[in-house]
C-alpha positions in Angstrom: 136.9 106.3 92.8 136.7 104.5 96.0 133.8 105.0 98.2 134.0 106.9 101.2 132.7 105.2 104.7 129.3 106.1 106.6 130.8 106.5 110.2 128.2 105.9 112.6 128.3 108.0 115.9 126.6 106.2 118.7 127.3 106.4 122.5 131.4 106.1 122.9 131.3 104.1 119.4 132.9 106.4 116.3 133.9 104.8 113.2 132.9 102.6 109.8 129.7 100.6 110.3 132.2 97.2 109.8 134.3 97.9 112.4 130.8 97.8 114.7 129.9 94.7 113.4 133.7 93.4 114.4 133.5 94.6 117.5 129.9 92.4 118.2 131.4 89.8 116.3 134.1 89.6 119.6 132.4 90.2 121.4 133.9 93.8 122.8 130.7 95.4 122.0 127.3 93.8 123.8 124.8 94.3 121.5 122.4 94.4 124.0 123.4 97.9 124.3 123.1 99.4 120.8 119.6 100.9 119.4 119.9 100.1 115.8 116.9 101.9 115.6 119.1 104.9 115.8 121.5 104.5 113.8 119.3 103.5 110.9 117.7 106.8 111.6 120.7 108.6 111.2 121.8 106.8 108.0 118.3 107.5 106.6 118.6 111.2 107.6 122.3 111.7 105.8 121.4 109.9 102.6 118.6 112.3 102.5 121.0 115.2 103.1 123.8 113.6 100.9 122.0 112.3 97.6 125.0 112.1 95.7 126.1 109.0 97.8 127.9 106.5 96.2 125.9 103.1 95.6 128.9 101.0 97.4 128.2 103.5 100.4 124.7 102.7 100.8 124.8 98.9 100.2 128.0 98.2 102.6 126.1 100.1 105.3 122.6 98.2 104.7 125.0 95.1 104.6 126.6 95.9 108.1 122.9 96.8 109.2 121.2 93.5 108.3 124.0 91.2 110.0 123.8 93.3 112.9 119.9 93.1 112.9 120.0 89.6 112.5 122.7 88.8 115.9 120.4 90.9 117.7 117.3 89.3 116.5 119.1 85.4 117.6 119.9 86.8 120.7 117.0 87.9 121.5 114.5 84.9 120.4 115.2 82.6 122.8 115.9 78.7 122.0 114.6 75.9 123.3 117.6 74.1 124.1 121.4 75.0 124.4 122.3 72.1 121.9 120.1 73.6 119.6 121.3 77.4 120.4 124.7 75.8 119.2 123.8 74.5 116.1 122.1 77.2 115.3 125.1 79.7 116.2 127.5 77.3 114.0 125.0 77.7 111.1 124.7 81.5 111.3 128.9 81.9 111.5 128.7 80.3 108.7 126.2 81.9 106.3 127.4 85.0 107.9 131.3 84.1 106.3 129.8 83.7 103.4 128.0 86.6 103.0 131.1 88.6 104.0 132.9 87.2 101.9 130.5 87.6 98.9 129.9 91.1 100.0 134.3 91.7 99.6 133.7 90.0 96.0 131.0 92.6 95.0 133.1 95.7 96.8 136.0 95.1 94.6 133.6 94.6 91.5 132.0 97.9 92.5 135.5 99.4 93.1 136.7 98.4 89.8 133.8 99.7 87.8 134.3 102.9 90.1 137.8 103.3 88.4 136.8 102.7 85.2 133.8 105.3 85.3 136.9 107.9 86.3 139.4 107.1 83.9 136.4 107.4 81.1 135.7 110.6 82.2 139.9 111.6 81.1 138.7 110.5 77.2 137.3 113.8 75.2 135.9 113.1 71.9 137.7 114.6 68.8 135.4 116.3 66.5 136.3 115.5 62.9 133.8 117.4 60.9 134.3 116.9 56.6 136.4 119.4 55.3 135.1 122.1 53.0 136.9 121.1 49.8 135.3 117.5 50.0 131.5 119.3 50.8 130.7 119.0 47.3 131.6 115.6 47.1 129.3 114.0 49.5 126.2 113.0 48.0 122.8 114.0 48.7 121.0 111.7 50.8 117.8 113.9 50.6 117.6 114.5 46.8 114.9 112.2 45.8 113.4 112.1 49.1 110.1 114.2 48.9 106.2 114.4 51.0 104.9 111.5 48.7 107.7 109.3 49.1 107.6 109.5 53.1 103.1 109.3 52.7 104.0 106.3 50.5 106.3 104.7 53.2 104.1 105.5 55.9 101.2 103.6 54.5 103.3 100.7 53.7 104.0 100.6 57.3 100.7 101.0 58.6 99.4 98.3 56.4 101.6 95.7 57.7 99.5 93.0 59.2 100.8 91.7 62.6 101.0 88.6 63.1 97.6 87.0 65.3 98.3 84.0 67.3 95.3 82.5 69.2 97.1 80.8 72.2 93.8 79.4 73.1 93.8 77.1 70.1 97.5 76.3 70.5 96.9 74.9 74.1 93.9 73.0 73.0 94.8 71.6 69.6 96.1 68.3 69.7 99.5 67.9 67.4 99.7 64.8 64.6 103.1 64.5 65.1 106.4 63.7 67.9 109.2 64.7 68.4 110.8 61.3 68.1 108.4 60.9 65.1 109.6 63.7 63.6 113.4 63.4 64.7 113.5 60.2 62.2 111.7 62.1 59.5 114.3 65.0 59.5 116.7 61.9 59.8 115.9 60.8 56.4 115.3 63.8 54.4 118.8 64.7 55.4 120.3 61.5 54.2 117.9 62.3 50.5 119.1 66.2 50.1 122.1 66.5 52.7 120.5 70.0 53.6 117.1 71.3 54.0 115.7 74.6 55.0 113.1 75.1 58.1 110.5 76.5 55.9 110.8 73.2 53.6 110.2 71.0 56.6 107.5 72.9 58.3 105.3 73.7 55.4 103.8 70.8 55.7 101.9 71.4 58.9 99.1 73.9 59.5 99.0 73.6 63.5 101.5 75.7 65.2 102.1 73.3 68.2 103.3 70.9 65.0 105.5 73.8 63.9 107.1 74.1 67.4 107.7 70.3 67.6 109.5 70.2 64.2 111.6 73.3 65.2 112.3 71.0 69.2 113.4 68.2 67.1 116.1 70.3 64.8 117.5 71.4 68.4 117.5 67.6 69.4 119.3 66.5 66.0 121.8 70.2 66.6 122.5 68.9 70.3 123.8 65.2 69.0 125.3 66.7 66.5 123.7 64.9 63.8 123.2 68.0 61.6 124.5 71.7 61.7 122.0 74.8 61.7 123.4 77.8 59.3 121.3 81.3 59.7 123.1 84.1 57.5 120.9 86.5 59.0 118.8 87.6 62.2 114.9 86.3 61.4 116.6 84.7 58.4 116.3 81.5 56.6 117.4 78.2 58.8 119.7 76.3 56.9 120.1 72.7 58.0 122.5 70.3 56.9 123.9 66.8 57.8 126.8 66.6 59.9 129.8 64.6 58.2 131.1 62.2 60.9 134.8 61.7 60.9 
């Protein structure tokens, strides 16, 4: 689907708001003489007309807009000197380049995701209920499922304790270890067992800022690639092991 233009009426001017900001851009168009205050309005009063605008629509017109508010605001401010009018005119073609040209990057995003959304729409799901012959054959999920069993389940729930960290202690408790302290100890329990869980090599503190420094010095071992960290599964046991050098 490719979005469809705002064309700005204004005066003599009829067409795409980019083909305004062209024309200022040459200077064909003195934009002196155009009330963006207007055409704004406008744009305000057909998006509220026209809700089902496309989202490309809206930001290539407030694109258009803002350049154009911003050569009218230059020209207007005056400089104190022409040399620095001129640098400041080189810096502006600039940015403005490279606006335009991130703005063509993101319109051809926009338009691609705009075709995809269309040809999804072609796609119709396939109901495949179970046959009747092979009802009978599915088991019953809900058999030994009863009002106790979900009470008991419930209250197992509700009687899990969440976990209470006092951040005030963490800030002010001072740790009893390094990281450089504790990169060497890992060091040498890896060379005594090869591989060591997380939980092994934390239990030994009580303080969580220890905890956090034990866990920083794994990542500085993982990032020289002294050892390897192995987690089978999401909130999981950490697995680490010694890296075999070849």
């Amino acid at each position: 689907m490719t979005a469809q233009q705002y064309q700005i009426k204004y005066s003599d001017f009829n067409g795409p708001a980019n083909l305004l900001l062209d024309l200022v851009k040459k200077r064909k168009v003195d934009i002196y003489q155009i009330k963006l205050s207007i055409i704004i309005a406008d744009f305000v009063n057909h998006i509220k007309s026209n809700k089902d605008e496309l989202i490309d629509t809206l930001s290539s017109f407030l694109y258009t807009a803002c350049i154009l508010l911003e050569i009218k605001s230059s020209t207007i401010i005056p400089s104190q000197s022409r040399a620095v009018e001129d640098e400041i005119e080189i810096i502006d073609k600039s940015i403005l380049l490279e606006r335009e040209k991130q703005y063509k990057i993101y319109q051809k995003i926009s338009n691609y995701f705009g075709k995809l959304i269309e040809v999804e729409k072609l796609y119709f799901i396939r109901e495949s209920p179970v046959e009747m012959e092979f009802i009978d054959l599915l088991p019953d999920f809900l058999d030994k499922l009863n009002v106790e069993h979900i009470n008991y389940l419930a209250s197992m729930l509700l009687k899990k304790n969440d976990i209470d960290i006092d951040f005030y202690n963490f800030y002010i408790d001072n740790s009893t270890t390094t990281i450089m302290d504790e990169i060497n100890r890992i060091r040498q329990l890896i060379l005594d067992k090869s591989e060591i869980t997380f939980r092994q090599l934390s239990e030994s503190y009580e303080l969580l800022i220890d905890k956090i420094i034990c866990f920083l010095s794994i990542l500085e071992l993982y990032k020289s690639e002294e050892i390897d960290i192995i987690q089978f599964e999401n909130f999981g046991n950490i697995m680490i092991k010694r890296m075999i050098k070849k």
